[in-house]
Biopython code that builds the backbone (N, CA, C, O; Angstrom):
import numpy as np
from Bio.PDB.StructureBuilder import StructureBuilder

atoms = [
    (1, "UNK", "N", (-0.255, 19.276, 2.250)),
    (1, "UNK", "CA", (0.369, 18.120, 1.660)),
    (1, "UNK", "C", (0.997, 17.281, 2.777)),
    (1, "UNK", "O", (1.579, 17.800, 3.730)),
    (2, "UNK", "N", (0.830, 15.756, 2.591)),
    (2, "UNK", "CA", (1.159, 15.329, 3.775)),
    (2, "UNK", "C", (2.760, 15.145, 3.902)),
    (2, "UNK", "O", (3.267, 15.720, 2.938)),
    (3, "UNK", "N", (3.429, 14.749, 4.461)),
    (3, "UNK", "CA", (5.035, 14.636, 4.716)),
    (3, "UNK", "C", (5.558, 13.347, 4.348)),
    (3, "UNK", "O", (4.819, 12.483, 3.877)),
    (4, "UNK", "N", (6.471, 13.214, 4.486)),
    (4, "UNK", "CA", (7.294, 11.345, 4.366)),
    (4, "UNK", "C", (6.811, 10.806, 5.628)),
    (4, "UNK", "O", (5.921, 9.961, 5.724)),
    (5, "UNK", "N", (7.491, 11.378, 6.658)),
    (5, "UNK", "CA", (7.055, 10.944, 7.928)),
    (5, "UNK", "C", (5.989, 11.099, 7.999)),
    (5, "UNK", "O", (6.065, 11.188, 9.224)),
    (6, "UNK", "N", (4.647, 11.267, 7.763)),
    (6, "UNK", "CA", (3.517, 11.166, 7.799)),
    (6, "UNK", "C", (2.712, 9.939, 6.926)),
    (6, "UNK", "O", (1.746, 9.306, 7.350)),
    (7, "UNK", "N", (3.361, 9.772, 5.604)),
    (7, "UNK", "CA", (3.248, 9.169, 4.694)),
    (7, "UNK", "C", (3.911, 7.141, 5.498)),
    (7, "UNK", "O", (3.375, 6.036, 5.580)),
    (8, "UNK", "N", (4.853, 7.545, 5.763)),
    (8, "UNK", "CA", (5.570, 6.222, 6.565)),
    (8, "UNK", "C", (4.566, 5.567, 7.614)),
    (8, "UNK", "O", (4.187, 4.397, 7.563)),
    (9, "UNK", "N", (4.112, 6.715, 8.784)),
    (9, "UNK", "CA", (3.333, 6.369, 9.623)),
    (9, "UNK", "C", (1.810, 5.841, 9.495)),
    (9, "UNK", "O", (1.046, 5.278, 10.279)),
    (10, "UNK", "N", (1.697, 6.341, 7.959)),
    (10, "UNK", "CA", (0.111, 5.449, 7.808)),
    (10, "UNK", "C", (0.792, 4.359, 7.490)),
    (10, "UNK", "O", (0.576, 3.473, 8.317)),
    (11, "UNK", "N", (1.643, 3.988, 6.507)),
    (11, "UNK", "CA", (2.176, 2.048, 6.178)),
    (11, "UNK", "C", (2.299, 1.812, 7.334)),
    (11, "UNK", "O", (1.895, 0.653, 7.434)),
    (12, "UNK", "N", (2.688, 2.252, 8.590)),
    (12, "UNK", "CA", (2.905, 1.720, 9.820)),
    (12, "UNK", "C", (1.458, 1.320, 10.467)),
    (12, "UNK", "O", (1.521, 0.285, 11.130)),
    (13, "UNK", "N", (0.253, 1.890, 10.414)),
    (13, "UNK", "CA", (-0.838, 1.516, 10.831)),
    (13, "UNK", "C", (-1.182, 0.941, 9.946)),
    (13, "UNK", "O", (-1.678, -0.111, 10.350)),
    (14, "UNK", "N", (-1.235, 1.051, 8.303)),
    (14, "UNK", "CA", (-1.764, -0.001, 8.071)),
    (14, "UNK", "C", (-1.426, -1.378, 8.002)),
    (14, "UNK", "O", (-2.210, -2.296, 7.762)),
    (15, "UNK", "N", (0.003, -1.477, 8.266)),
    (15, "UNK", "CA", (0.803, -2.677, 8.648)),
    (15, "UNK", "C", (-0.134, -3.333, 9.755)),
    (15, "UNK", "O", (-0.926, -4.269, 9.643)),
    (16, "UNK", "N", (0.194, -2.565, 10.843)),
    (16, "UNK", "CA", (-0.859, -2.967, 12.177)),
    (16, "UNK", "C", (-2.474, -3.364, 12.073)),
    (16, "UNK", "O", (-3.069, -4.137, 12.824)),
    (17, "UNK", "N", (-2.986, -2.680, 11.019)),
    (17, "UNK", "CA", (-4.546, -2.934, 10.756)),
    (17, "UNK", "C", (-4.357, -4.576, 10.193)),
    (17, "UNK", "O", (-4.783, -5.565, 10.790)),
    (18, "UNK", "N", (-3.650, -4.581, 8.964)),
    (18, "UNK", "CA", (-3.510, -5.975, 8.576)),
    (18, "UNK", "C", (-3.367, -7.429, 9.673)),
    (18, "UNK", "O", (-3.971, -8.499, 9.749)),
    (19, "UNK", "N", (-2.189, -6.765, 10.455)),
    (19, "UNK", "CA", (-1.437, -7.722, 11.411)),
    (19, "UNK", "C", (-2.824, -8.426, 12.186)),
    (19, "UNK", "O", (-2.942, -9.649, 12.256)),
    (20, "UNK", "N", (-3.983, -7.347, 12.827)),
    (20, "UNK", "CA", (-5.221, -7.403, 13.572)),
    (20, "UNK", "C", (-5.992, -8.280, 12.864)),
    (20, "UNK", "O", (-6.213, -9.239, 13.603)),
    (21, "UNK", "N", (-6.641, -8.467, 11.535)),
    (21, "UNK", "CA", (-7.236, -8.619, 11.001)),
    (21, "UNK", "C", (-7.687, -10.236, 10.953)),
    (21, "UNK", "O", (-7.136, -11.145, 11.573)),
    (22, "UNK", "N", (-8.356, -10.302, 10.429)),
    (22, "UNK", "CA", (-8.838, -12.015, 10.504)),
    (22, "UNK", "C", (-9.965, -11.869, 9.415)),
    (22, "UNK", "O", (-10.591, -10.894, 8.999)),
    (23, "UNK", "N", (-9.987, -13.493, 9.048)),
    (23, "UNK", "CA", (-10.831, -13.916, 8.257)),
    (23, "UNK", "C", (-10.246, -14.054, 6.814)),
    (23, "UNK", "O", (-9.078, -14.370, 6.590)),
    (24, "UNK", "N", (-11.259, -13.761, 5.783)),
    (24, "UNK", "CA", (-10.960, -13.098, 4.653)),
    (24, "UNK", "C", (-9.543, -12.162, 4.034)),
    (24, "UNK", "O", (-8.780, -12.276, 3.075)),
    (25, "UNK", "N", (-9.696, -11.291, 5.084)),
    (25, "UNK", "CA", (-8.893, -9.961, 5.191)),
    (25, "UNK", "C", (-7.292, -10.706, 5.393)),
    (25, "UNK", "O", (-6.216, -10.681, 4.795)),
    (26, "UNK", "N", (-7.761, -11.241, 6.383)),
    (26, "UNK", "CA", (-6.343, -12.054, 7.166)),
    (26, "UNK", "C", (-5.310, -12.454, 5.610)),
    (26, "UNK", "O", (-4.267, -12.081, 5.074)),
    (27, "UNK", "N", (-6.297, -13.332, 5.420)),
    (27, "UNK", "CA", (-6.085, -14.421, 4.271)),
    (27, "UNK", "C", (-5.249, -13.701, 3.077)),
    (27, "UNK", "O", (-4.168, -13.975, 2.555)),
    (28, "UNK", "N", (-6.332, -12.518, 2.834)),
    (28, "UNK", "CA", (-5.420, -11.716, 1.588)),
    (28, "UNK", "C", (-4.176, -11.195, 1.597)),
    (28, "UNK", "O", (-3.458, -11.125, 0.600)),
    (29, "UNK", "N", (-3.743, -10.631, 3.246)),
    (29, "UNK", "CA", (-2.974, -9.841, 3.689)),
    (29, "UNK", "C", (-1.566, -11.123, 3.957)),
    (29, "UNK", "O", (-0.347, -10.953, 4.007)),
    (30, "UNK", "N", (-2.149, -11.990, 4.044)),
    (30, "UNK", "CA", (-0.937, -12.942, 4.223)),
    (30, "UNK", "C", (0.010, -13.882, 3.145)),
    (30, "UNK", "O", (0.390, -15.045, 3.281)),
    (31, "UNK", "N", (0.219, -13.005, 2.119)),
    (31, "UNK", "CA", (0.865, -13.221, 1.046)),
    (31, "UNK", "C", (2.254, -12.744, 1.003)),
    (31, "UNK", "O", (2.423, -11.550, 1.251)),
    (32, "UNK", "N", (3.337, -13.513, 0.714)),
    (32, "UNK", "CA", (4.670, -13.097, 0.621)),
    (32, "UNK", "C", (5.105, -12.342, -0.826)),
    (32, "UNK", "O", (5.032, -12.991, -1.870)),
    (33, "UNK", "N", (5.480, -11.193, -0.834)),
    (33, "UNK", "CA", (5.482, -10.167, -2.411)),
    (33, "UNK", "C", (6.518, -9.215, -1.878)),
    (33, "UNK", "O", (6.639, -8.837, -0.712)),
    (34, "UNK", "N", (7.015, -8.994, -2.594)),
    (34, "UNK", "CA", (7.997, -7.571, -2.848)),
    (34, "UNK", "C", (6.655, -6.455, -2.690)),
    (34, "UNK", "O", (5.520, -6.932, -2.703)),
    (35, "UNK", "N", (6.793, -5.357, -2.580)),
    (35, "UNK", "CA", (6.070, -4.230, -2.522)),
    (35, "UNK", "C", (6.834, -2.829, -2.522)),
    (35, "UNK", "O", (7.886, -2.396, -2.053)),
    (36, "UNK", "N", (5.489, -2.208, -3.490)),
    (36, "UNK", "CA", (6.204, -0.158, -3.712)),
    (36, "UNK", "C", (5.250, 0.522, -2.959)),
    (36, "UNK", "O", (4.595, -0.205, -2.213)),
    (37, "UNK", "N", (5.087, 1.255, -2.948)),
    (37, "UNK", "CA", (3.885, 2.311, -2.429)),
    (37, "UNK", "C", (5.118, 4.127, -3.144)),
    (37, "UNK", "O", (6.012, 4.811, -2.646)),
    (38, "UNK", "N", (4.444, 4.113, -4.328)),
    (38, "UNK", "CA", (5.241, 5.810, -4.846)),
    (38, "UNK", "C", (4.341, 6.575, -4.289)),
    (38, "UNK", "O", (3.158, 6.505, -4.624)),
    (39, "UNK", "N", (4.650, 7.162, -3.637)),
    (39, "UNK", "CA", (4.238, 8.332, -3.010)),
    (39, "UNK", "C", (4.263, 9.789, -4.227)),
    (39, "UNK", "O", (5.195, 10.575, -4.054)),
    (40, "UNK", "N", (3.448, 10.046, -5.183)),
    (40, "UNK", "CA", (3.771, 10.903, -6.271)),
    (40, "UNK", "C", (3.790, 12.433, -6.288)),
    (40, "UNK", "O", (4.492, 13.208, -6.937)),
    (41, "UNK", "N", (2.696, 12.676, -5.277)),
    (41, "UNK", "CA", (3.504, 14.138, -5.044)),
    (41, "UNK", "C", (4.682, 14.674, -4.547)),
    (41, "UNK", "O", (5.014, 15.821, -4.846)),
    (42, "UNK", "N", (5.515, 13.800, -3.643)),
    (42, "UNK", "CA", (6.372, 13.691, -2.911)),
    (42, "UNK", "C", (7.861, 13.325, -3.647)),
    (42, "UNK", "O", (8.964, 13.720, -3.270)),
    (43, "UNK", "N", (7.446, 12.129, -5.239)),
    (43, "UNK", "CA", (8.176, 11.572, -5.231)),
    (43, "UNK", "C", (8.772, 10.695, -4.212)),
    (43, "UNK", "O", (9.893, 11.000, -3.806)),
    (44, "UNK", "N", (8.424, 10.070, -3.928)),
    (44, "UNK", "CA", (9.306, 9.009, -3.197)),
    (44, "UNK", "C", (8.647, 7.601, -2.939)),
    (44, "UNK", "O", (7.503, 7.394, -2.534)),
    (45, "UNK", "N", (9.485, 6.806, -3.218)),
    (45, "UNK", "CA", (9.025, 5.583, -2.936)),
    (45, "UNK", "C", (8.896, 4.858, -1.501)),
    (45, "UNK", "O", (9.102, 5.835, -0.780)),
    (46, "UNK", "N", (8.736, 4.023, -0.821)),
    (46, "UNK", "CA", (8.697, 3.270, 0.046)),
    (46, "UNK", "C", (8.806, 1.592, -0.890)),
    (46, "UNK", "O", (8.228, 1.184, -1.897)),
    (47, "UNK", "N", (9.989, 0.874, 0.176)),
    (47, "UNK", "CA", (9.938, -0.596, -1.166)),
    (47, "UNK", "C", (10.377, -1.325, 0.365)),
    (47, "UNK", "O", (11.117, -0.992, 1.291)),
    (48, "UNK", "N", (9.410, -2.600, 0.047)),
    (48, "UNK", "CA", (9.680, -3.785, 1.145)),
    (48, "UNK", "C", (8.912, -4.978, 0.812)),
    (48, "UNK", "O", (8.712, -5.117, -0.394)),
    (49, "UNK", "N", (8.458, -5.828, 1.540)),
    (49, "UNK", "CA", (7.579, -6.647, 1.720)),
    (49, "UNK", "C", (5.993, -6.859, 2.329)),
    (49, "UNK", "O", (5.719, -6.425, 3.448)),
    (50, "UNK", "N", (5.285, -7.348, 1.748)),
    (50, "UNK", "CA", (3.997, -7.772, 2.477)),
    (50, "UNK", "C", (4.087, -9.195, 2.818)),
    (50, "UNK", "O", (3.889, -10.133, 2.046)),
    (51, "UNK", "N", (4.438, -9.261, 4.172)),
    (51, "UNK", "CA", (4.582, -10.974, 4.864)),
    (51, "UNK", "C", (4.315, -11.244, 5.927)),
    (51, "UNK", "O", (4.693, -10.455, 6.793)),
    (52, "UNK", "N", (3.511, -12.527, 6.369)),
    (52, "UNK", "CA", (3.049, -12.486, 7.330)),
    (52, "UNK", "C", (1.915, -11.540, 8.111)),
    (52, "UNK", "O", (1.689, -11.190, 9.269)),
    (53, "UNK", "N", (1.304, -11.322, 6.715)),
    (53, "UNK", "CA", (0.062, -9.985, 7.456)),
    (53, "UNK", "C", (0.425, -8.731, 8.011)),
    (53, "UNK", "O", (-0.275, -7.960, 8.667)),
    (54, "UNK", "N", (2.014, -8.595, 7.545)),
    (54, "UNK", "CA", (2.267, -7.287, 7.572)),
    (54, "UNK", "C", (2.887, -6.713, 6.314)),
    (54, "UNK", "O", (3.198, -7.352, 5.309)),
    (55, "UNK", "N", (3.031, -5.313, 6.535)),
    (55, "UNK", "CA", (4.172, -4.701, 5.639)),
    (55, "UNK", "C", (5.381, -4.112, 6.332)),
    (55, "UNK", "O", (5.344, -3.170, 7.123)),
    (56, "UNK", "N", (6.129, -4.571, 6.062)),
    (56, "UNK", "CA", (7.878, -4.497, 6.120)),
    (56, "UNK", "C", (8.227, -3.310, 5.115)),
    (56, "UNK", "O", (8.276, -3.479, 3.896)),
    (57, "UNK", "N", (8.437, -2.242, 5.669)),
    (57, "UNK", "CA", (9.515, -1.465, 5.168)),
    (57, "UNK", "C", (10.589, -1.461, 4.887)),
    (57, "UNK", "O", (11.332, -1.080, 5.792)),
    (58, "UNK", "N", (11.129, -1.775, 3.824)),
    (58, "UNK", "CA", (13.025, -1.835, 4.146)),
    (58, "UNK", "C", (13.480, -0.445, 3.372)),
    (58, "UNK", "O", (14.702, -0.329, 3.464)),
    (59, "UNK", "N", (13.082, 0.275, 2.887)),
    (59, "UNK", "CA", (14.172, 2.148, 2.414)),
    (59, "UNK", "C", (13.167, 2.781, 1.881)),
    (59, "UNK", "O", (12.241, 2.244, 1.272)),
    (60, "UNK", "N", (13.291, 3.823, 2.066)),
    (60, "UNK", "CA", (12.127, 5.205, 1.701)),
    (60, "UNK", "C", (13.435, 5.721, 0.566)),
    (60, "UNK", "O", (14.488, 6.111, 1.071)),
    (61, "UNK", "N", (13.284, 5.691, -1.047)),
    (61, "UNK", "CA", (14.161, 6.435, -2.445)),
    (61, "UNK", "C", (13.093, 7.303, -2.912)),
    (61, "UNK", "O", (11.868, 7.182, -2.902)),
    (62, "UNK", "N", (13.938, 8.279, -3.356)),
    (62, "UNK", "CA", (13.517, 9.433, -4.106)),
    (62, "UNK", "C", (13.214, 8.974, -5.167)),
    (62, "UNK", "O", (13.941, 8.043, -5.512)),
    (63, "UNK", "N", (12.063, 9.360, -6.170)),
    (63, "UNK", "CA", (11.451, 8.480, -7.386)),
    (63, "UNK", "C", (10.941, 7.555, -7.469)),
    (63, "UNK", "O", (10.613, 6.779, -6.571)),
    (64, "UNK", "N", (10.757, 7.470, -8.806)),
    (64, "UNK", "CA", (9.676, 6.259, -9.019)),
    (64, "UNK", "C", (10.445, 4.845, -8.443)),
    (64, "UNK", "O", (11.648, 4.820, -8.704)),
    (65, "UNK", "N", (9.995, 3.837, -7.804)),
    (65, "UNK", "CA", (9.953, 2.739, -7.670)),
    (65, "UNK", "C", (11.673, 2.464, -8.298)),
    (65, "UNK", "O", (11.958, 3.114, -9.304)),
    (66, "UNK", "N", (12.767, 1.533, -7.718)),
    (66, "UNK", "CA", (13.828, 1.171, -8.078)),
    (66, "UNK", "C", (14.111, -0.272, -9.088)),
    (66, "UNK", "O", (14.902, -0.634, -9.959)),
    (67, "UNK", "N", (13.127, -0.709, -8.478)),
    (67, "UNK", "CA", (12.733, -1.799, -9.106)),
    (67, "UNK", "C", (10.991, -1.898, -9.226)),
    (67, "UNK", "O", (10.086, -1.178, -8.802)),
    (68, "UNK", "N", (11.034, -3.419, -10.183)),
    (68, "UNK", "CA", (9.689, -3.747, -10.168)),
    (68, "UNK", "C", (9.008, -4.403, -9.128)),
    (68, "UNK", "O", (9.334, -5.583, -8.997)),
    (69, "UNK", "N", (8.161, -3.983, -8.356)),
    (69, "UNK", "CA", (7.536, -5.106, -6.948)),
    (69, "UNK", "C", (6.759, -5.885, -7.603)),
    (69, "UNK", "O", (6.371, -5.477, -8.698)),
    (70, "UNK", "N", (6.271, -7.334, -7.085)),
    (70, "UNK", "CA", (5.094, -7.575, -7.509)),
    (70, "UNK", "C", (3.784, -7.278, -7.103)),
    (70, "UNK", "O", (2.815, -7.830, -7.624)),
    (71, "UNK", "N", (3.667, -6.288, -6.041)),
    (71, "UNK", "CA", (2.673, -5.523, -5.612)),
    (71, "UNK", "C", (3.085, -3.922, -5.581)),
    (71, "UNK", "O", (3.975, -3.626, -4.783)),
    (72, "UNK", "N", (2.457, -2.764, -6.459)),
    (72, "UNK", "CA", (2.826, -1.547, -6.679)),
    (72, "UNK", "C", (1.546, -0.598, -6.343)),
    (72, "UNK", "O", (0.412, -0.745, -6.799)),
    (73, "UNK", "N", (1.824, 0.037, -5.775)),
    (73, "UNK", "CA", (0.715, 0.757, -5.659)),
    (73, "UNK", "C", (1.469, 2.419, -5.704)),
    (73, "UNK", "O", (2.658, 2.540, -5.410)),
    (74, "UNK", "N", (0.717, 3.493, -6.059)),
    (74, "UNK", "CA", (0.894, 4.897, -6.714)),
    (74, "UNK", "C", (-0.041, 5.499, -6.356)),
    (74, "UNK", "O", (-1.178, 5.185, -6.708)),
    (75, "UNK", "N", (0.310, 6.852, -5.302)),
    (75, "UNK", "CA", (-0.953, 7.942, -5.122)),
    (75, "UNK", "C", (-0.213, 8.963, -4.635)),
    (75, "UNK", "O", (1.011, 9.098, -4.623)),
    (76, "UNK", "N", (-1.327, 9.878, -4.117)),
    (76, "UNK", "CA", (-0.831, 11.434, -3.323)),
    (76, "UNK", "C", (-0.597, 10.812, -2.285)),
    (76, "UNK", "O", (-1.255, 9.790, -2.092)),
    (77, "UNK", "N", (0.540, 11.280, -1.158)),
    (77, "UNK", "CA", (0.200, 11.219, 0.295)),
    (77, "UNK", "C", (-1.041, 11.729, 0.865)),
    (77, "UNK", "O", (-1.555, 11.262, 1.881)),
    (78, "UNK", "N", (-1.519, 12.725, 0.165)),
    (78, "UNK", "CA", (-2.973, 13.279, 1.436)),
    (78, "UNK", "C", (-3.971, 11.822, 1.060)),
    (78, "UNK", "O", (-4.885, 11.513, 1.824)),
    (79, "UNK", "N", (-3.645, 10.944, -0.281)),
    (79, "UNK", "CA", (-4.547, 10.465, -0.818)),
    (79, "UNK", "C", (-4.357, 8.615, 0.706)),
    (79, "UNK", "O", (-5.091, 7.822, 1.296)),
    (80, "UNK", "N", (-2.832, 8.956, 0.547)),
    (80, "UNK", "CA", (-2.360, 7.713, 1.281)),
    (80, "UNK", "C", (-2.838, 7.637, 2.802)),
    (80, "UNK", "O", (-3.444, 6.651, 3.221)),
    (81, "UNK", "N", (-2.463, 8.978, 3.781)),
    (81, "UNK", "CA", (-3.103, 9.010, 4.542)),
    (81, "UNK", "C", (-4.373, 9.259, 4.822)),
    (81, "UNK", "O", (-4.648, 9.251, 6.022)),
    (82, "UNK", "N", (-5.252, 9.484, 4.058)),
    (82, "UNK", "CA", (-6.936, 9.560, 3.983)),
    (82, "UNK", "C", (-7.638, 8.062, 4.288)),
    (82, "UNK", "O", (-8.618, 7.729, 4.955)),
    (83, "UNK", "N", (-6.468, 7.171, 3.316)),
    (83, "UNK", "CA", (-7.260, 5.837, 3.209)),
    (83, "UNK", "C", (-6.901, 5.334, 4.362)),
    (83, "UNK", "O", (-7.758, 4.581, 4.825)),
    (84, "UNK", "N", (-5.531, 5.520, 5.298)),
    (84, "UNK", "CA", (-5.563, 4.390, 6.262)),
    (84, "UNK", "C", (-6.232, 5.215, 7.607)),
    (84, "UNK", "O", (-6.468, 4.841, 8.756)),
    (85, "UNK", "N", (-6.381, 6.246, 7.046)),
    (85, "UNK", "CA", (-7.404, 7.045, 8.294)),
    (85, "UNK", "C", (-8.585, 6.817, 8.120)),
    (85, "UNK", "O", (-9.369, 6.939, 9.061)),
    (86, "UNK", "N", (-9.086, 6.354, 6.633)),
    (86, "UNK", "CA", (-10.249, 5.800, 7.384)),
    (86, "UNK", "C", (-11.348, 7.021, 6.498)),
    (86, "UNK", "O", (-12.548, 6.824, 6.309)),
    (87, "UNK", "N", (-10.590, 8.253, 6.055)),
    (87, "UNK", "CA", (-11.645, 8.897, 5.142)),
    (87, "UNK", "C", (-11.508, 8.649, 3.500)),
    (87, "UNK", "O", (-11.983, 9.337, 2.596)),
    (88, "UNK", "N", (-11.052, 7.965, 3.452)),
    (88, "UNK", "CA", (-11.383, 7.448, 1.692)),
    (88, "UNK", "C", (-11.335, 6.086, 1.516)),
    (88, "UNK", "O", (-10.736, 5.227, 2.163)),
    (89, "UNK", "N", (-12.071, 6.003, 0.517)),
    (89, "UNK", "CA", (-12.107, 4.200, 0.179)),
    (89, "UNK", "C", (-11.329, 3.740, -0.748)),
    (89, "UNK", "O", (-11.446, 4.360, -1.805)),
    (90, "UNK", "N", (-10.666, 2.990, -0.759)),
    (90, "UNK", "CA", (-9.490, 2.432, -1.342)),
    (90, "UNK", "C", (-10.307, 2.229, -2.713)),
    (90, "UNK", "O", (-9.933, 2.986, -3.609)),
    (91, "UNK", "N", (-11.282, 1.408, -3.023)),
    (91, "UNK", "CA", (-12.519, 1.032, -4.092)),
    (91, "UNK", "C", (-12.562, 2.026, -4.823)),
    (91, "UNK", "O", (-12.476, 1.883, -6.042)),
    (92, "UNK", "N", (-12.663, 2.908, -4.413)),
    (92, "UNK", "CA", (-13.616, 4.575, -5.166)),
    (92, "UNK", "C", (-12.530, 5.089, -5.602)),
    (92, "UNK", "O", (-12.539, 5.670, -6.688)),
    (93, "UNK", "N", (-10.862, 4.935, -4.515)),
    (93, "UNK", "CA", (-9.830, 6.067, -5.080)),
    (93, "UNK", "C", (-9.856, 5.296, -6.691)),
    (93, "UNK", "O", (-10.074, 5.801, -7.792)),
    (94, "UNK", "N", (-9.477, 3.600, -6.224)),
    (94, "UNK", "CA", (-9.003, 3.405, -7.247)),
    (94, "UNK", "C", (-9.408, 3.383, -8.486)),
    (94, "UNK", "O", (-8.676, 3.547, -9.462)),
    (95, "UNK", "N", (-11.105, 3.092, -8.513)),
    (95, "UNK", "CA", (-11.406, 3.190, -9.894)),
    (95, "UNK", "C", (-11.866, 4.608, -10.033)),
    (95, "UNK", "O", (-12.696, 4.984, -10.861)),
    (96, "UNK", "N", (-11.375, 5.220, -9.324)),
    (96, "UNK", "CA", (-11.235, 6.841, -9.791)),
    (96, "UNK", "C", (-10.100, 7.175, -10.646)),
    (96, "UNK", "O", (-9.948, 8.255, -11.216)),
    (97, "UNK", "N", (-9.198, 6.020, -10.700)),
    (97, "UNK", "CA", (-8.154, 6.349, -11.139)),
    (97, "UNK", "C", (-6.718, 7.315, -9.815)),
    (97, "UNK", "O", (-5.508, 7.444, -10.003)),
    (98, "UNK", "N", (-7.394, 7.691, -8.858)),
    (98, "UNK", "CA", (-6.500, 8.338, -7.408)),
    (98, "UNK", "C", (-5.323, 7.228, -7.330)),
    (98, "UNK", "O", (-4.122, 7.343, -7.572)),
    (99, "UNK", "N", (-5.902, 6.382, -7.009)),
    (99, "UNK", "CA", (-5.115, 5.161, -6.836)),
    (99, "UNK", "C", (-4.959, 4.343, -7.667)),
    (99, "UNK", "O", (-5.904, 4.166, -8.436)),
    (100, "UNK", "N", (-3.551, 3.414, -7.868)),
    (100, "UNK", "CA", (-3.008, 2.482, -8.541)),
    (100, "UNK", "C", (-2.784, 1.652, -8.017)),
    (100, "UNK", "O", (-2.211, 1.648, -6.928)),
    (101, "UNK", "N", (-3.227, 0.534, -8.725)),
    (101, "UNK", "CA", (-2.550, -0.998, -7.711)),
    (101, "UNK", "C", (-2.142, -1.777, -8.932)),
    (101, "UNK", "O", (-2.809, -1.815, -9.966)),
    (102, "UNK", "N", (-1.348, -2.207, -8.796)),
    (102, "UNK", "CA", (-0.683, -3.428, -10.370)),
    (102, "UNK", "C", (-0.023, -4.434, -9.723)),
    (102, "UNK", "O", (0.842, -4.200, -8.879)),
    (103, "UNK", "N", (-0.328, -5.439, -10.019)),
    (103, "UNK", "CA", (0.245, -6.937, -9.482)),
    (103, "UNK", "C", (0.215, -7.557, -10.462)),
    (103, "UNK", "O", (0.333, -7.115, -11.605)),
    (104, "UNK", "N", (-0.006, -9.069, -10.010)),
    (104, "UNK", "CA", (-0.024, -10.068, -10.970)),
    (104, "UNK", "C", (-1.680, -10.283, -10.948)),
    (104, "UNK", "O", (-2.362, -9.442, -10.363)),
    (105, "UNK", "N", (-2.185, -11.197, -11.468)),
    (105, "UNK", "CA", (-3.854, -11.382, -11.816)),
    (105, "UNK", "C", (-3.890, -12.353, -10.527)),
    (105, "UNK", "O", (-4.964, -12.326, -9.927)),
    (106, "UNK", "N", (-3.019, -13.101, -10.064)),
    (106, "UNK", "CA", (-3.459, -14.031, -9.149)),
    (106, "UNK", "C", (-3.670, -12.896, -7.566)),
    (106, "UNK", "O", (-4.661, -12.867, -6.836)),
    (107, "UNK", "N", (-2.741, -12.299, -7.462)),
    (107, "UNK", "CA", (-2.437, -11.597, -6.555)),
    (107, "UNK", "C", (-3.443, -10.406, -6.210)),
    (107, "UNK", "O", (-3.710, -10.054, -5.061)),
    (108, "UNK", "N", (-3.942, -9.862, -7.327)),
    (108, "UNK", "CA", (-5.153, -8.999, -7.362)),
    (108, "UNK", "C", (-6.263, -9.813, -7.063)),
    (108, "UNK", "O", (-7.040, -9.363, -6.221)),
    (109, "UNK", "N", (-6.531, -10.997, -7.603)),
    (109, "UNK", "CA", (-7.930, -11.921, -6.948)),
    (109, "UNK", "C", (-7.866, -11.836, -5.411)),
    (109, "UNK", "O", (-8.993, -11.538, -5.016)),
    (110, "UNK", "N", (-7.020, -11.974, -4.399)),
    (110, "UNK", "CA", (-6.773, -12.000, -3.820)),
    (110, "UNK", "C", (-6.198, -10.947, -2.459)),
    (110, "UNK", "O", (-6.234, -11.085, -1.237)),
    (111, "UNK", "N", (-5.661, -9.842, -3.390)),
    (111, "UNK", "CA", (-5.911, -8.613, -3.082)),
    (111, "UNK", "C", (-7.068, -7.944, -2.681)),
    (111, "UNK", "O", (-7.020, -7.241, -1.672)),
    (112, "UNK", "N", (-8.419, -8.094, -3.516)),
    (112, "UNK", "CA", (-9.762, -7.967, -3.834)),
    (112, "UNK", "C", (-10.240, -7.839, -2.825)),
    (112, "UNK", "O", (-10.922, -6.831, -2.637)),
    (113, "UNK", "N", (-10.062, -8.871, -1.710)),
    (113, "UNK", "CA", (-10.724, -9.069, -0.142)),
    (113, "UNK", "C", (-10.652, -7.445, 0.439)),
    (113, "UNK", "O", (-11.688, -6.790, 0.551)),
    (114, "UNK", "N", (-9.665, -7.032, 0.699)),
    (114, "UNK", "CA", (-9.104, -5.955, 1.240)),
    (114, "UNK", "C", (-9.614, -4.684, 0.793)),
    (114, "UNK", "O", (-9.371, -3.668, 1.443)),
    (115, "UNK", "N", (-10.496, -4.645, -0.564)),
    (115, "UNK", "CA", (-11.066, -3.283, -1.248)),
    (115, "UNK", "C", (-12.510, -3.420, -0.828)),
    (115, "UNK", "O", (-13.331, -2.561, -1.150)),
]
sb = StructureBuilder()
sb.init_structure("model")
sb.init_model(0)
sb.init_chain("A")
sb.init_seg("    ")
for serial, (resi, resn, name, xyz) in enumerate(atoms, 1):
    if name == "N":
        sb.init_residue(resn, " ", resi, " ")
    sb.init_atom(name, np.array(xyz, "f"), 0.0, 1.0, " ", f" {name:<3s}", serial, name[0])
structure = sb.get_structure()
């Protein structure tokens, strides 16, 4: 099972993957939103921002989400670090149901690039 600190350090690369990115990708990633990432085996949330083509961490809480983000996303850590490592597809977790993503409808069009 992966750790917090393990769990933190993939948002940290994938912060960095975003930041790199261009085009399309760029475009999606550069949206200003509140953001969750629940970490569910773990319990714990991560809550900040996606701005400027990154993600901003601001507090790692125990439980579900403190508030509502307008970008939420819900999985395992092994599930979290798989995807920004590069062995699972974000596409497949999610309509596997592995993964959760809930936004707004505009924000998911747009999101879309990135799956």
């Amino acid at each position: 099972m992966a750790t917090i600190t393990e769990c933190r350090g993939a948002l940290d690369r994938l912060s960095d993957t975003l930041a790199r990115a261009d085009g399309d990708v760029r475009g999606a990633a550069a949206l200003d939103r509140t953001l969750s990432c629940h970490v569910t085996d773990l319990d714990t949330t991560f809550t900040g921002r996606l701005r400027g083509g990154r993600i901003e961490v601001d507090s790692t809480v125990e439980g579900p989400p403190p508030t509502k983000a307008q970008i939420r996303l819900a999985m395992t850590g092994d599930d979290l670090v798989a995807m920004v490592g590069g062995e699972l597809d974000f596409a497949r977790a999610w309509a596997s149901g592995r993964v959760r993503l809930e936004a707004g409808f505009r924000d998911l069009l747009r999101l879309r690039t990135l799956l």
